[in-house]
N, C-alpha and C positions, 0 to 999 in steps of 0.2 A: 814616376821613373821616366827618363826621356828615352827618346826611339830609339839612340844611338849606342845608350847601356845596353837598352831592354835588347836589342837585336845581338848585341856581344852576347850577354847573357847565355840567350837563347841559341844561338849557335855556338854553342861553347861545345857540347858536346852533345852526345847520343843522351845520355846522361840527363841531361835539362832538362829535354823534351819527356822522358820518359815521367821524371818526375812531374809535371805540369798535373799527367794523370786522369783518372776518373772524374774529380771533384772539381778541377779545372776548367776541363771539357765541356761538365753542366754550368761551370758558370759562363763559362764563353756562348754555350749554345743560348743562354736565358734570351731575352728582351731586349733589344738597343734601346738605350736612352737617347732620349732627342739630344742632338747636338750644341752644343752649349757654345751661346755665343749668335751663332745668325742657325734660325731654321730652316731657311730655305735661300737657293740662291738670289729671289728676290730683294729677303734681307742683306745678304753680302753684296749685290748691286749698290742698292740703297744707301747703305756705307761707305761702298770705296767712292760713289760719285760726292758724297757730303764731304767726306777727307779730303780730295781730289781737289773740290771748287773752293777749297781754303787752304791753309794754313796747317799744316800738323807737324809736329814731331817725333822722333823715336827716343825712348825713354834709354832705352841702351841700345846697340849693334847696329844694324843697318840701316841707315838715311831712310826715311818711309818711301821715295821713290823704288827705292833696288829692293824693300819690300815687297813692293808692288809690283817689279819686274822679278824677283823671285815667284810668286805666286800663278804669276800672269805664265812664267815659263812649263811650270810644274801641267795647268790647267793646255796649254798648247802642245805638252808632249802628251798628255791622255790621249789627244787626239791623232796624233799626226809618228809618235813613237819618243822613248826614252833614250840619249844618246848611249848609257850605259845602262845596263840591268845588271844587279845582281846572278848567279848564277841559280839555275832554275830549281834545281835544290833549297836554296836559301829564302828562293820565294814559295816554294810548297810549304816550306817549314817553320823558319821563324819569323821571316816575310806575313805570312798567313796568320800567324799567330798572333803575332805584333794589330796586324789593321783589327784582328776579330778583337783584340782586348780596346785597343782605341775606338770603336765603334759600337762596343759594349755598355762602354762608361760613356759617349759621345763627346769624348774629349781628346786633344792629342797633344803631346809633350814631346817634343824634340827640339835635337838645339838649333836653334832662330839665328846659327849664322854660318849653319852647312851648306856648303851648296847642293845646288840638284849634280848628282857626278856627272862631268862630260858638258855640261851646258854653259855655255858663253859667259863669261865675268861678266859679274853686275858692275853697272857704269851708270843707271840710269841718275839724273838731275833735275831732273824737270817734272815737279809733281803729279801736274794736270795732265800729260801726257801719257804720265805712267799709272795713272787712275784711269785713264781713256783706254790701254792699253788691257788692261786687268779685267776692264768690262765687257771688253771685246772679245775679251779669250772667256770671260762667262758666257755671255750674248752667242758665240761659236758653239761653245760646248752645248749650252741650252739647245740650239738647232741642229746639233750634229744626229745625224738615223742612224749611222755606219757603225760598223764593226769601230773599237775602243782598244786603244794600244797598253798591253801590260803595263802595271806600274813598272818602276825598276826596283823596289823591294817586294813589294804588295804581290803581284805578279800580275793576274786577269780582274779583272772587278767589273760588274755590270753598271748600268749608269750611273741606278741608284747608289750601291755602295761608292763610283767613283765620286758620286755627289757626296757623299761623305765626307771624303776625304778631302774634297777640296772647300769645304764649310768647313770641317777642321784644325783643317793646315790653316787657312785665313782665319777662323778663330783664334791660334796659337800664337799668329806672329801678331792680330791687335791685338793682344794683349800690353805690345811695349808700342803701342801707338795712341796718341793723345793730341786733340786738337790743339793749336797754340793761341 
């Protein structure tokens, strides 16, 4: 299901949430499966610089540069803040719901050509720059100590789970990326 149903969904009503239920709960509370696709941010380095120093394509949606300044945006607002958030409600609830089920299955589905709300239209062109760019917002994130800015859906998430999310998110969108 992609984020953008599953969060309708889910905040559809009092109703949703209630049915999720007992049996839900235990399977959200179970295990995270390792994240499918890069395990750790070393991997996702390791990829955007091999992408980055050649040639790739996007199999549908966005040119792999504004990929890359998508992702690279997403990973500079964990740090520094989210121009728009959800309303704090929507992040206790389906907000919360939503990352615990994508972090469950280690996997995340959403559509690959939303933006992040409120963040500067993708423009980027220039591959190697925007693979330079992607890693640098890794390479920051990786050395950041400091307090860690809400998602805008997710709401607070500790390193680790932000590390998830951003091995995720960049898992999801190579999927429509392919060296040429």
């Amino acid at each position: 299901m992609k984020r953008r149903t599953f969060f309708k969904l889910a905040g559809a009503s009092a109703a949703t949430m209630a049915a999720v239920g007992a049996g839900g709960a235990l399977w959200l509370s179970g295990p995270a499966a390792p994240v499918s696709g890069f395990g750790t941010i070393a991997d996702a380095r390791r990829w955007v610089q091999a992408i980055g120093s050649g040639e790739a394509i996007a199999t549908a949606g966005w040119p792999v540069a504004q990929v890359f300044e998508h992702c690279a945006q997403s990973i500079e607002f964990s740090l520094h803040g989210f121009p728009q958030a959800k309303s704090a409600t929507f992040q206790a609830t389906a907000g919360a719901l939503g990352f615990a089920a994508f972090s469950r299955v280690g996997r995340m589905q959403h559509d690959l050509e939303e933006p992040i709300p409120g963040a500067a239209a993708l423009g980027a062109t220039d591959l190697a720059a925007a693979a330079a760019r992607l890693d640098a917002a890794f390479a920051a994130f990786e050395a950041h100590a400091g307090p860690l800015a809400p998602h805008f859906a997710y709401g607070a998430l500790d390193k680790a789970q932000y590390t998830r999310a951003h091995l995720m998110h960049l898992a999801n969108h190579a999927e429509r990326v392919r060296q040429a």
